[in-house]
TORSE-579457 format. One record per residue (C-alpha): chain; x, y, z; residue number from 0. Coordinates in Angstrom, 3 decimals. Example, Ala and Ser with C-alpha at 12.3 -4.5 7.8 and 13.67 -1.06 7.14 Angstrom:
# TORSE-579457
REC  tinu        c1        c2        c3  kese
REC     A    12.300    -4.500     7.800     0
REC     A    13.670    -1.060     7.140     1
***
This chain:
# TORSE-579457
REC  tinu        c1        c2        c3  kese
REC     A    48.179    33.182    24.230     0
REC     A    50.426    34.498    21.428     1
REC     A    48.451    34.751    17.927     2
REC     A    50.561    32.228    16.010     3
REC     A    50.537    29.718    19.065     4
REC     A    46.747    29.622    19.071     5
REC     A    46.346    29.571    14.950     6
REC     A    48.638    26.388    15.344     7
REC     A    46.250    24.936    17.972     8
REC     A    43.201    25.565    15.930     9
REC     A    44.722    23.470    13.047    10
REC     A    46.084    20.721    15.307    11
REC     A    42.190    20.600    16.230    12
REC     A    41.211    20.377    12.970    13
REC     A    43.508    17.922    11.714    14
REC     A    42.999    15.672    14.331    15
REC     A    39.216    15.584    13.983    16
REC     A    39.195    15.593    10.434    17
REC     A    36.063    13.867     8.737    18
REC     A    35.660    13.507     5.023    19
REC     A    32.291    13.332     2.963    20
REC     A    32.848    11.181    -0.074    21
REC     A    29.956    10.592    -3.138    22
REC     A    29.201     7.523    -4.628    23
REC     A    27.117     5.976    -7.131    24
REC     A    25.247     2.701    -7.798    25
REC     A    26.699     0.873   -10.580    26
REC     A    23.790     0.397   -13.156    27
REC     A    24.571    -3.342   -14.225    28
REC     A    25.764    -4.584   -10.823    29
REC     A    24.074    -2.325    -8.434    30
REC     A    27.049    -1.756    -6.135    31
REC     A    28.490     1.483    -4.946    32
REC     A    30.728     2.974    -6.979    33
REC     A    33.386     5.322    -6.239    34
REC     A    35.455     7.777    -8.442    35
REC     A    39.289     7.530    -7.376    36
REC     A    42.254     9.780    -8.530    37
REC     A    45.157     7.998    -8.697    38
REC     A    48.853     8.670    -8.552    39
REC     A    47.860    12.768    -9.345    40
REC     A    46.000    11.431   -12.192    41
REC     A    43.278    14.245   -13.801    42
REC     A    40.617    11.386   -14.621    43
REC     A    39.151     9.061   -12.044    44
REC     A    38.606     5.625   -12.191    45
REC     A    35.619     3.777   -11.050    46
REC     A    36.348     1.723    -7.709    47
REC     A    33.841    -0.669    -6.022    48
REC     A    33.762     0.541    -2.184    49
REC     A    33.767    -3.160    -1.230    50
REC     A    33.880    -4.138     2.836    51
REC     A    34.111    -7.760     1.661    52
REC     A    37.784    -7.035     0.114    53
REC     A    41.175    -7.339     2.388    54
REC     A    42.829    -4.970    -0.240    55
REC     A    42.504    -2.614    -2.599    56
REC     A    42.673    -3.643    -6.530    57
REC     A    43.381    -2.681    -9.331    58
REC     A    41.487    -4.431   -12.846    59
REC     A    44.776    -5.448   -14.763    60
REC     A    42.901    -5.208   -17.844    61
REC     A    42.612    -1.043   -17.783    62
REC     A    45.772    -0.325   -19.381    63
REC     A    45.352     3.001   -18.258    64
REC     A    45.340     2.033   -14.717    65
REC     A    48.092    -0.445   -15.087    66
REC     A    50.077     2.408   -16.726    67
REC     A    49.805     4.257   -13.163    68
REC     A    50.940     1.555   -10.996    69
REC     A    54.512    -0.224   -10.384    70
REC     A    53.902    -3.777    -9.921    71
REC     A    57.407    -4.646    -8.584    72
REC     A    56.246    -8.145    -6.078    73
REC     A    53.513   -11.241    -6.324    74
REC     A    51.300   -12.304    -3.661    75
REC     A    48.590   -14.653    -3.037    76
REC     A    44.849   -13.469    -3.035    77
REC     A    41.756   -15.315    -1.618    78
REC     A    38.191   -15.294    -3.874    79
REC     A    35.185   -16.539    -3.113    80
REC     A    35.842   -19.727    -4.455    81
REC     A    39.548   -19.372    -5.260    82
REC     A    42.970   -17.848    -5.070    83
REC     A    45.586   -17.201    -7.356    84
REC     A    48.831   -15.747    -7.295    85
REC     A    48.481   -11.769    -8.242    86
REC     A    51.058    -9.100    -8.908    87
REC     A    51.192    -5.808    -6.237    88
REC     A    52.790    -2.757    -5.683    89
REC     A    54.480    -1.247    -2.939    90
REC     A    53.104     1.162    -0.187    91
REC     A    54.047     3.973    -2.907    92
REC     A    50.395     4.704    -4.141    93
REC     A    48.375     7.862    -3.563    94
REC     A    44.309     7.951    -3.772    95
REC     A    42.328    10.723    -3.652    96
REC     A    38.464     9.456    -3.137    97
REC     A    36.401    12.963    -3.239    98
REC     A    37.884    15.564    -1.044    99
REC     A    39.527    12.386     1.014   100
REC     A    43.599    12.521    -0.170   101
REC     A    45.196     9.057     1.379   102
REC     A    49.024     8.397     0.533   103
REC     A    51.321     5.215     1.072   104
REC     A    48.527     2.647    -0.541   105
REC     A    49.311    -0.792    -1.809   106
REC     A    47.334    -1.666    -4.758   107
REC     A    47.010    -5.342    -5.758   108
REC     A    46.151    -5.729    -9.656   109
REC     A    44.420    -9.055   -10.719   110
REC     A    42.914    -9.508   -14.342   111
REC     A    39.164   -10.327   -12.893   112
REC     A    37.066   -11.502   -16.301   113
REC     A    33.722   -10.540   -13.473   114
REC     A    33.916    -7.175   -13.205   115
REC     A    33.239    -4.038   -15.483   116
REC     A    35.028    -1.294   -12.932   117
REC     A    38.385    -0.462   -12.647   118
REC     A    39.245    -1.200    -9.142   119
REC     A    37.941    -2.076    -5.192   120
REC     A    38.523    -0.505    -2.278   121
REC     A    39.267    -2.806     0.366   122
REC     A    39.460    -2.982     4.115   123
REC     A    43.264    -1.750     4.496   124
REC     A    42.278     1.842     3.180   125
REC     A    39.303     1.447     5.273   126
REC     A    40.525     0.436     8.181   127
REC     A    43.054     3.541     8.695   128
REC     A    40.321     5.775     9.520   129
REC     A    38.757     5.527    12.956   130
REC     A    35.176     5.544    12.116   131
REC     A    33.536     5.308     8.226   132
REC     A    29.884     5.683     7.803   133
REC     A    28.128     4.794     5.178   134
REC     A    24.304     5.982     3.739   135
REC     A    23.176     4.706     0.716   136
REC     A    20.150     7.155     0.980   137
REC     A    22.317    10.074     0.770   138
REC     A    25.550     8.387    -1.326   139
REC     A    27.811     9.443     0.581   140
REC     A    30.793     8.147     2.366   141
REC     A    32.424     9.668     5.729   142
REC     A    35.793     9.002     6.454   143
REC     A    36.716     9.936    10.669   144
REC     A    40.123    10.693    11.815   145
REC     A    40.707     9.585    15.156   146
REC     A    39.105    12.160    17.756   147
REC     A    35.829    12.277    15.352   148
REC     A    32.290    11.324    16.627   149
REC     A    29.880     9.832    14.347   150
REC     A    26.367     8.779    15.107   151
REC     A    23.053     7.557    14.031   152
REC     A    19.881     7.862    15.692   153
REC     A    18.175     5.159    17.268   154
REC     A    21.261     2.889    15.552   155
REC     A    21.378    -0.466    16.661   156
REC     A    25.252    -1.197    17.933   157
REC     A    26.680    -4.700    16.792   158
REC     A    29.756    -5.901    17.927   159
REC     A    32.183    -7.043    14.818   160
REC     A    34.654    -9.560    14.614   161
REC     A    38.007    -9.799    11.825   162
REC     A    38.710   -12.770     9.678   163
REC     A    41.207   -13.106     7.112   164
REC     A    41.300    -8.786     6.678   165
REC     A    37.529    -8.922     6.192   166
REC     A    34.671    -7.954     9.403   167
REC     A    31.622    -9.447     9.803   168
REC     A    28.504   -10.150    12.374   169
REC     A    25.725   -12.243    13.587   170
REC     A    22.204   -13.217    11.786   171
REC     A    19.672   -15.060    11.701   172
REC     A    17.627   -17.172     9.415   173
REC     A    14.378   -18.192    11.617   174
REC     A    11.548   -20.702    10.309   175
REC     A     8.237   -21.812    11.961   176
REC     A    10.744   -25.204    13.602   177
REC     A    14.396   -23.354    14.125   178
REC     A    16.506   -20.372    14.464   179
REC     A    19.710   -21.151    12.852   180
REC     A    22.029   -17.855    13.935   181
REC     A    25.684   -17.163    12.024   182
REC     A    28.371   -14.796    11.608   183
REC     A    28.325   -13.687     8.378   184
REC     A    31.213   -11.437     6.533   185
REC     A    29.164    -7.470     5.332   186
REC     A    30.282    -7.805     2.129   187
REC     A    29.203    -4.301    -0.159   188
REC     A    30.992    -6.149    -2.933   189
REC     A    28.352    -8.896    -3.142   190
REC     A    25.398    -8.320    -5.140   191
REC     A    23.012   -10.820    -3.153   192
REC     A    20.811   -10.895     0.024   193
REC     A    22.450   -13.637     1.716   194
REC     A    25.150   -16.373     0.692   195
REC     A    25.514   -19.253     3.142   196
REC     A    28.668   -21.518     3.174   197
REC     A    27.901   -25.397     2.359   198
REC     A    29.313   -26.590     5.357   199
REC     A    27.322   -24.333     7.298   200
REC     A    24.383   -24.779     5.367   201
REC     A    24.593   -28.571     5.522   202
REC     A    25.254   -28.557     9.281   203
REC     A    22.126   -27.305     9.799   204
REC     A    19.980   -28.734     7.004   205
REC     A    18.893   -25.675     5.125   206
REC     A    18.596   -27.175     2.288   207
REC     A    15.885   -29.232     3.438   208
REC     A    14.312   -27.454     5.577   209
REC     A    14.321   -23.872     3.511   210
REC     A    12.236   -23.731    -0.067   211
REC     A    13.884   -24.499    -3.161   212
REC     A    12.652   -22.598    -6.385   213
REC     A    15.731   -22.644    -8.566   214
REC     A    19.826   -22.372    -8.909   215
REC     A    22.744   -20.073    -9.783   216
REC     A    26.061   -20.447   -11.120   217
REC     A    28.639   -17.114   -10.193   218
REC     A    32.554   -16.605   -11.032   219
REC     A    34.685   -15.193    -8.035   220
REC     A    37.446   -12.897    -8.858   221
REC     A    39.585   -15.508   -10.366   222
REC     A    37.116   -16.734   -12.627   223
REC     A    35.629   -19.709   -11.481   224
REC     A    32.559   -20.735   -10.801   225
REC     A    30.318   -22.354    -7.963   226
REC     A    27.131   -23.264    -8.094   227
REC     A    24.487   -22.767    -5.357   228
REC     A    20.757   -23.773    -4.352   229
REC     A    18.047   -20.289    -4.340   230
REC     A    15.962   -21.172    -1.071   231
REC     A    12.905   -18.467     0.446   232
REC     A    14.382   -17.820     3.894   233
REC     A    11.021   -17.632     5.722   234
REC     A    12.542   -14.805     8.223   235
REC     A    15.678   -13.293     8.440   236
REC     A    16.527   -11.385    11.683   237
REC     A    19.432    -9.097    11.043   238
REC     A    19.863    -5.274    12.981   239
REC     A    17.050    -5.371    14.885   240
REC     A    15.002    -5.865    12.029   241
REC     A    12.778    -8.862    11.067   242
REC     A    12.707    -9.203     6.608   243
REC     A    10.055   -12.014     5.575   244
REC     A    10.416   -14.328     2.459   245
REC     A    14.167   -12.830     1.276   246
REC     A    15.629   -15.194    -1.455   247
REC     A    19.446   -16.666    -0.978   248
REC     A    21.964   -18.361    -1.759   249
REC     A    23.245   -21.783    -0.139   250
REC     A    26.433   -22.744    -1.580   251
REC     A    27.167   -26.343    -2.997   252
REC     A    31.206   -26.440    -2.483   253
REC     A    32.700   -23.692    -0.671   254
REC     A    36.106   -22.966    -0.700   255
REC     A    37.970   -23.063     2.091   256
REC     A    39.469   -19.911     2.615   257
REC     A    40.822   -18.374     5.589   258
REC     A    37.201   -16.040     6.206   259
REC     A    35.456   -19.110     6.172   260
REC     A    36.813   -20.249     9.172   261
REC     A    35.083   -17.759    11.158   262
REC     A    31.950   -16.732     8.939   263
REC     A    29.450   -18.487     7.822   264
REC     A    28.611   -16.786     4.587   265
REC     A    27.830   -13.287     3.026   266
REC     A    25.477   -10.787     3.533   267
REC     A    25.213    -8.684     0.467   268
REC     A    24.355    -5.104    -0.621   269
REC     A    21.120    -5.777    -1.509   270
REC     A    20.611    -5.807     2.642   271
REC     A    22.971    -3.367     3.394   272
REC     A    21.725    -1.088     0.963   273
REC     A    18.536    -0.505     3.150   274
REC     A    20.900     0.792     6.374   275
REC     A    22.607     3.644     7.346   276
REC     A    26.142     2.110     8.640   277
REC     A    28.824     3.182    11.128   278
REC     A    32.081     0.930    11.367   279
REC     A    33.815     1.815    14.306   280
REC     A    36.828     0.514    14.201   281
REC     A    38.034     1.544    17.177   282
REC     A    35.682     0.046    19.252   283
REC     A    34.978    -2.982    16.724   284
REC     A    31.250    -2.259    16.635   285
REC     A    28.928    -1.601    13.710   286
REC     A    25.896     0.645    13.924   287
REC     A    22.386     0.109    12.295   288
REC     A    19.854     2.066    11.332   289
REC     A    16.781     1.792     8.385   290
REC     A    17.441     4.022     6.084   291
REC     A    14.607     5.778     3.267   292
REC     A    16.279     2.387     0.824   293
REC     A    14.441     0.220     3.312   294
REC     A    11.623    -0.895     1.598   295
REC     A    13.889    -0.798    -1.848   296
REC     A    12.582    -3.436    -4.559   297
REC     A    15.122    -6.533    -4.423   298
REC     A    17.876    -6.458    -7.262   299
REC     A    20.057    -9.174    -7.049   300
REC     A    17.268   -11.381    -7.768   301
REC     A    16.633   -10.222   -10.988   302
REC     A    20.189   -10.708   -11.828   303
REC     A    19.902   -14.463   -10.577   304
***
């Protein structure tokens, strides 16, 4: 084999089974991941919630520095939590660079969201381009596979995953001494919480009643308004192989009926997630599971609440 001929293979190699390591950081007020992004060639980064729980990637519309970066030339519709509202976009003109990780052709969706203090989220549609992203909140790091790529955990538990409305999600369930109610809940890094149940699905099954009741919240989605929910004590929740005792969440009082909502039955939030190592294979539409060293992690969503 000819010198140039076999330099040219090696790279094809390595292009094809590319993998990228990406840091991140816990936001201090929120505690959510938090990534810095480059973009359009820009030389400072913006901070960008790493958010499974988002369809698309945002921008904040109130960093004019951001906004100065982006050509909003089209309007779409966006679904919240409890909402959606008609938002301004860009075309597939955008370039990100998230660590080492360079990823052209990005739409970018910018929404003036009065609940957030970071500049952007990355959402499924980055996310999903890459056949495999793993995520440890032990180390803080992201990997990003290229097709070709094998990622693993040990002794990971393998979920299947199903999509809704751009978002992924799986099963759990909330056991007490009488029932095992089991859902399909959206895994939602972008949520602050333990658990977030839809009313519906939370009435259907009388969780209210039978579940503790020690207080309430009121949150804002994206677009800024607000829903109110119940706190319960979920006596046992049974979620990647692993049994948590006495977890506090949410049961919502109104839910809005967006498009996710037809398939899941609520959130589960990154105060759970936090305490896993996580594969998406996207691919093979599985998630893997595995306790991380965050496992036994003090709660912090409830001292938000």
């Amino acid at each position: 084999m000819k010198p140039t001929v076999f330099l040219c293979f090696i790279l094809s190699a390595l292009i094809l089974n590319a993998r990228y390591i990406v840091p991140f950081d816990t936001d201090s007020k929120n505690n959510l991941p938090i990534v810095e992004v480059y973009v359009n060639n820009d030389t400072v980064p913006f901070n960008f919630v790493f958010d499974t729980g988002c369809s698309v990637v945002m921008a904040n519309a109130n960093n004019d520095r951001l906004m100065k970066q982006l050509n909003l030339c089209d309007t779409d519709t966006a679904e919240y939590a409890h909402s959606s509202a008609i938002i301004r976009k860009t075309a597939f003109d955008n370039t990100l660079m998230l660590g080492s990780l360079l990823v052209d052709s990005v739409q970018i969706f910018a929404d003036n969201d009065p609940s957030t203090d970071y500049d952007g989220i990355i959402g499924q549609r980055l996310l999903e381009r890459f056949s495999k992203i793993g995520i440890f909140p032990d180390s803080k790091i992201i990997i990003f596979c290229e097709k070709g790529e094998s990622l693993k955990i040990a002794d990971g538990i393998i979920q299947p995953i199903i999509k809704s409305g751009g978002v992924y999600g799986t099963d759990l369930s909330i056991k007490t001494d009488s029932c095992d109610v089991r859902g399909i809940y959206m895994i939602d890094t972008g949520f602050t919480g333990i658990l977030c149940v839809n009313s519906d699905f939370s009435e259907s099954n009388n969780l209210p009643t039978i579940l503790k009741q020690f207080g309430r919240e009121s949150s804002s989605d994206g677009g800024g308004i607000k829903n109110n929910s119940i706190m319960v004590t979920a006596p046992r929740i049974m979620f990647a192989g692993e049994s948590m005792p006495l977890l506090p969440i949410l049961l919502e009082e109104n839910s809005y009926q967006a498009e996710w909502r037809q398939t899941f039955n609520g959130l589960i939030g990154y105060d759970i997630l936090k305490r896993f190592r996580m594969i998406w294979d996207y691919e093979n539409m599985t998630i893997s599971f595995a306790p991380g060293f965050n496992y036994f992690s003090p709660l912090t969503s409830i001292r938000q609440q």
